[in-house]
VEXTORLO-298029 format. One record per residue (C-alpha): x, y, z. Coordinates in pm, whole numbers, plus 50000, padded with zeros to 5 digits. Layout:
# residues N
XYZ/...
# end
This chain:
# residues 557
877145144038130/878415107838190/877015086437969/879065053938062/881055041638361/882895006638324/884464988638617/886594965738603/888544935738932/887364969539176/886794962239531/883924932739486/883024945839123/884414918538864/882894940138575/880264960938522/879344986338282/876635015038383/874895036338147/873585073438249/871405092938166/870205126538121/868405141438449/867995121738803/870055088238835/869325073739144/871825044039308/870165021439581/871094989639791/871884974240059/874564987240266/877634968840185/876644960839860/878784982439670/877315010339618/880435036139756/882735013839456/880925039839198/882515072639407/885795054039400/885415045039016/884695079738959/886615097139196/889755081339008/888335095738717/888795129738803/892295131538935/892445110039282/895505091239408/895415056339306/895135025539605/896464991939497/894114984039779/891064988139557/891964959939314/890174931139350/891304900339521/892924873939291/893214903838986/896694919438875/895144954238784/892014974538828/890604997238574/888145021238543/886855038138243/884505068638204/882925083237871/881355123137937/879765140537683/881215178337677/878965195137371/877415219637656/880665223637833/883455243237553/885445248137858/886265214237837/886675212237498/889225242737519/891415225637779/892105192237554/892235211237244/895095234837458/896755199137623/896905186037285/894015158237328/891925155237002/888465150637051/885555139636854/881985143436857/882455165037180/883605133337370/885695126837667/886665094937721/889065085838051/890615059238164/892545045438499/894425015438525/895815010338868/898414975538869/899644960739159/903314965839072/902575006439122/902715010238708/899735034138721/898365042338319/896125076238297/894455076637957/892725110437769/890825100537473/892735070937424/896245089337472/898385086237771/898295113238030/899855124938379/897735128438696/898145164438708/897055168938362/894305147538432/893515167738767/893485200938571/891545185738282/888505174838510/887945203038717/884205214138703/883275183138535/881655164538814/881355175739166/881665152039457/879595161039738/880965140740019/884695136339886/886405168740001/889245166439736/886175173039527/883965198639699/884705229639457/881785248139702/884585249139961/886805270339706/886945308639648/886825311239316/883335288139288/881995306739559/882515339339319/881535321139041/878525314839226/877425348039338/877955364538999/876435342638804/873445342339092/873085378539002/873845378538604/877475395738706/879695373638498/880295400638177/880795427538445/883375403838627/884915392338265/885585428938189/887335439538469/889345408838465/890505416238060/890815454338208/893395443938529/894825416038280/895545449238086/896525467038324/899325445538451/900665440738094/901215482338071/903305477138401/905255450838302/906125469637957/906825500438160/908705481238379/910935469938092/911435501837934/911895526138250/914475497138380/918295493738369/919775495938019/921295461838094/918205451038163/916565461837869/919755450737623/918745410537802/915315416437728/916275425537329/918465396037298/915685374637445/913185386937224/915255388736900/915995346337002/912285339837016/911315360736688/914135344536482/913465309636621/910225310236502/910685332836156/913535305736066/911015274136080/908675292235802/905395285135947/902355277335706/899015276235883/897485246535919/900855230835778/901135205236074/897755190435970/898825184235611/901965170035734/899985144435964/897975135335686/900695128535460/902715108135712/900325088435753/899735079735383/903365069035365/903905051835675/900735033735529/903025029735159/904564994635235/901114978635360/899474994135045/902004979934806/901974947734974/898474945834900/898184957134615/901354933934497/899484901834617/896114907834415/897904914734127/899684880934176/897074862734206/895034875633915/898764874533691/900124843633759/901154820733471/899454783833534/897224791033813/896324831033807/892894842333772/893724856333409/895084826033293/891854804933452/889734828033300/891274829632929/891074789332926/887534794233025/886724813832707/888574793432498/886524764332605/883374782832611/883754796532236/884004762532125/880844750832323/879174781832204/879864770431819/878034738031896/874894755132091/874254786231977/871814795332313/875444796332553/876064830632363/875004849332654/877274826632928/880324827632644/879734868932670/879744868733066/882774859733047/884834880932820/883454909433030/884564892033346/887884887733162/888084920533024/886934939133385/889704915833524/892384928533290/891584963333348/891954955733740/894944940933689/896404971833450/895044995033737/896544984434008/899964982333837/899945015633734/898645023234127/901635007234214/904075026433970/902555055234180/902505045334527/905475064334667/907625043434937/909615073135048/911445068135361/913915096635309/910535120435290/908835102235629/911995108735786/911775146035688/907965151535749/908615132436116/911255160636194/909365190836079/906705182036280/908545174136602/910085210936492/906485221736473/905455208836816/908485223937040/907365254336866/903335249436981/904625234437310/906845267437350/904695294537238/901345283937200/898575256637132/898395258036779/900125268636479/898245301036489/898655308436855/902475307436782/902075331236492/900255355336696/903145352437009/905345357236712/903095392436623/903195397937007/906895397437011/907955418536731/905305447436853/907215445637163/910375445837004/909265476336836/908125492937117/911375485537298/912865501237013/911105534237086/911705531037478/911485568237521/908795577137379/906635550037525/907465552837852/905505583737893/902575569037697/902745543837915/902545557938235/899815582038112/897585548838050/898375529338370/896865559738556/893825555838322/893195519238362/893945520538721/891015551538780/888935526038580/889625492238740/889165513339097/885475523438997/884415489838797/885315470439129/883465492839345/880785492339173/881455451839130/881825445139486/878695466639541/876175443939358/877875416039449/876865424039839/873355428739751/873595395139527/875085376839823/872655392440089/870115373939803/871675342239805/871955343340192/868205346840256/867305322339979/869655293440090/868955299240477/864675288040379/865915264140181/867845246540443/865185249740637/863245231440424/866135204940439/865495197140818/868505223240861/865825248841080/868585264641278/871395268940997/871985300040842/873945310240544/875655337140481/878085354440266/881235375940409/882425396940134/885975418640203/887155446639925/890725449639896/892185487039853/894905474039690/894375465539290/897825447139270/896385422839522/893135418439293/892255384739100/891405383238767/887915383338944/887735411139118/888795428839462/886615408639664/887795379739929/885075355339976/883835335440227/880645310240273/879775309540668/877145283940813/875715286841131/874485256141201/873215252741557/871135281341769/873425301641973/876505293541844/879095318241599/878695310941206/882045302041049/883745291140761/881825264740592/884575238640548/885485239340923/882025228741096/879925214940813/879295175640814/879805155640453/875685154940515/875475189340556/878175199940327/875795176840058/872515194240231/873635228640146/874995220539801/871895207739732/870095242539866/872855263039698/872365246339358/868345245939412/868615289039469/870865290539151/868765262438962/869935262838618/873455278838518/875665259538826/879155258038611/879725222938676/878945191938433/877345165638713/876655164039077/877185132839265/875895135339597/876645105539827/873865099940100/872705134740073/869795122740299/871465108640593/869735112440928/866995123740760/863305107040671/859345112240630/858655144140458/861965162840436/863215134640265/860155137040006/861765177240008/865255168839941/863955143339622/862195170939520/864865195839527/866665171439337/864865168039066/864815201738993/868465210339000/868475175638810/865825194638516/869465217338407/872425196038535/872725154738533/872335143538881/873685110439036/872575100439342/873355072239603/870415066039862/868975047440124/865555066640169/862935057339961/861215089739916/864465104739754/864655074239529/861045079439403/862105107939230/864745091838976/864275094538639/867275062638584/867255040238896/869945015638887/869884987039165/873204978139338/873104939939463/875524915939618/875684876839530/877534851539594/879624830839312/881144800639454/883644809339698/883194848339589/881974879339640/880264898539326/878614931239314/876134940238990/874494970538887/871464962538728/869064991238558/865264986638747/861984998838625/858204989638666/857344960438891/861214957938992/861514991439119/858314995539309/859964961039488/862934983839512/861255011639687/859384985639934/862264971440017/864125004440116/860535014440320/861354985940543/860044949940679/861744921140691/859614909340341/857624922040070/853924918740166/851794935439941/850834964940168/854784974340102/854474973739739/851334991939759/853005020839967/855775022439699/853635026139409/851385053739624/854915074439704/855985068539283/852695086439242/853335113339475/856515118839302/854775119138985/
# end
């Protein structure tokens, strides 16, 4: 979820920082008070071209800074760990800074980054309803995602992804080994490059961990002897060093001891704080004697692991994903080796796998049709419930013959279709479905799956425009239920939907001298029941108002 969003010279924003939380988050206000800065903030978050245009008047640079937690999503997790990004306590921290000189900064966990990377990184994390760079409901792949996991067909789909995955591996090996001799010679010398580029570096596992730790113990060497150097100065110097303070000390305080006999405890505090101060001194010599300054031995850890990371950046994530490439490419060496032979092994097994992957994705494509007719009939009373009575949803499923023009999930095209209005054709969603609709039937589509959506946090902008009354009590409703497995942030006008939050954060315009400021303040009891009657309407709170907003918190309740 996102726990924290910081804004900084955005739009009319000066700063603010917003906390999140678990379940509904609800955004209201005034129009015009800011409340479509927190889909910019966040939209730049996840990968969207940067305006210069957002940066507040008077400011040099805008940024915006986001902190997710990622514990429930290891898919995440997996993509940092693969991009190189470290990442602790299942943390994702971003950051945009967008100057007015065009310098753009991108920032992953406190490293720099490129938009692309960023872009990749961030998809499925939050899901923009309203922003169409961001509506992943308008892409294939989440509307398969969708349907299988609607119908508990994800292992079925994983299988006979690993089983085409297969598949094309055996032809591309066949294809190598049935092909031209000069071909095959180019692919020997290729292989034989890679295998002794990566046998000559010697590879320990885990060896470019032990090498960061131990550069950074000597790059820390010179600060640590430094220190080290200066206490020992100041406890060993000859007139005014501690030692020398401290010996004159005793020496008076034995002779004031012989005269009063009672200062024997004082005169024995300090021989031990002269004697523990000796000791300290002794010690940290001999921790200097050891502290090893080696420059020539920082220069040679710094190369092996720049060695270390062309090799990870060439064949693999890790140490041990280059090891295994490494075991991939000598089995295929050896195979090469014993061309003839394989080939008819091979071709043997390509017949297999492809009488296999033909019956798995009929047999996929057959339950998914009875999952989709599900999910059609479902959404459609949904929307209906979402002052949508004449739309209907359906699914249009088309099985390709050919398995080389499969995805890794599965022979089947996809398309959502919306009919929207009585009488007319339904068609693709993305062509005649308004950002309120498109938002509507998210909201429907996420209600009928209800718990295992794939994505990290919905942000629905004005879900309820053009709506009111009772349907608007529905689509609150609706929301807090898709908001009991997912973290939910919503920006509203209607009152009804608002009396549903579980977080409801106030966004409010003022006026600081000659300027423009917008704050988001966190509002709860007697401030958010004023809240609510303000968004029910009147040109001031009477107490009728507030008593309708705390009868429609109790109907939420």
């Amino acid at each position: 979820m996102l726990e924290v969003l910081s804004i900084k010279n955005v739009a009319i924003i000066d700063s603010v920082e917003i906390s999140f939380k678990k379940g509904l988050n609800i955004l209201s206000g005034e129009t015009g008070a800011g409340k479509s800065i927190v889909i910019d903030a966040i939209s730049l978050l996840l990968g969207s071209r940067a305006d210069v245009n957002l940066i507040r008047s008077g400011a040099e640079e805008a940024s915006v800074e986001g902190l997710f937690q990622i514990a429930d999503m290891p898919q995440i997790g997996e993509r940092l760990a693969k991009l190189g990004y470290q990442s602790e306590n299942a943390e994702l921290l971003i950051k945009r800074v967008v100057n007015r000189n065009g310098k753009h900064r991108i920032y992953v966990n406190g490293e720099l980054g490129t938009l692309a990377l960023l872009q990749d990184l961030c998809e499925g994390l939050v899901d923009l309803c309203g922003q169409h760079e961001h509506q992943s409901l308008l892409k294939a792949q989440t509307q398969l995602e969708l349907i299988d996991r609607y119908g508990g067909l994800l292992p079925q789909t994983s299988n006979l992804g690993q089983l085409l995955q297969h598949h094309r591996s055996l032809h591309r090996e066949h294809d190598i080994l049935s092909g031209a001799e000069t071909e095959r010679l180019r692919r020997l010398d290729y292989l034989k490059f890679q295998i002794s580029e990566i046998q000559a570096a010697q590879i320990e596992p885990g060896e470019d961990e032990k090498l960061q730790a131990q550069k950074q113990l000597l790059q820390s060497a010179e600060q640590r002897v430094r220190s080290a150097d200066a206490v020992v100065e100041t406890l060993d110097r000859e007139q005014d060093g501690v030692l020398d303070m401290l010996r004159s000390a005793l020496t008076r305080m034995r002779t004031l001891n012989q005269l009063d006999a009672e200062l024997a405890p004082v005169r024995e505090g300090l021989e031990r704080a002269l004697a523990e101060s000796e000791e300290t001194s002794m010690a940290l010599q001999k921790y200097l004697r050891s502290v090893d300054v080696d420059s020539e031995r920082l220069t040679q850890i710094q190369e092996r692991l720049s060695l270390l990371a062309d090799l990870k950046k060439k064949y693999g994530g890790n140490l041990e994903d280059v090891l295994k490439h490494l075991a991939r490419l000598e089995s295929e060496l050896n195979s090469i080796g014993e061309a003839n032979e394989r080939v008819g092994a091979l071709t043997k097994e390509i017949q297999d796998t492809r009488e296999k992957l033909q019956t798995s994705g009929k047999g996929l494509s057959k339950s998914r049709k009875k999952v989709a007719s599900m999910l059609s009939e479902s959404v459609t009373a949904e929307l209906k419930d979402l002052k949508m009575g004449d739309a209907e949803f359906s699914t249009e499923l088309t099985y390709k013959e050919e398995i080389d023009n499969w995805s890794l999930s599965g022979p089947d095209q996809i398309q959502f279709l919306v009919k929207t209005n009585r009488g007319e054709p339904a068609r693709p969603m993305g062509k005649i479905v308004s950002g309120g609709e498109l938002s509507r039937l998210m909201l429907a589509i996420r209600r009928v799956i209800s718990d295992r959506g794939g994505i990290g946090v919905y942000l629905f902008d004005e879900i309820d425009a053009g709506i009111g009354g009772q349907t608007a009590f529905k689509v609150g409703k609706k929301l807090k239920s898709v908001a009991e497995h997912n973290q939910v942030i919503c920006i509203t006008h209607v009152p009804q939907v608002a009396s549903f939050a579980d977080h409801h954060l106030s966004v409010r315009k003022s006026q600081k001298g000659e300027r423009t400021t917008a704050q988001i303040v966190e509002i709860e009891g007697q401030e958010r029941k004023k809240e609510l009657a303000r968004m029910l309407g009147g040109p001031e709170l009477t107490q009728k108002s507030l008593d309708n907003a705390a009868e429609l918190l109790e109907l939420a309740r």
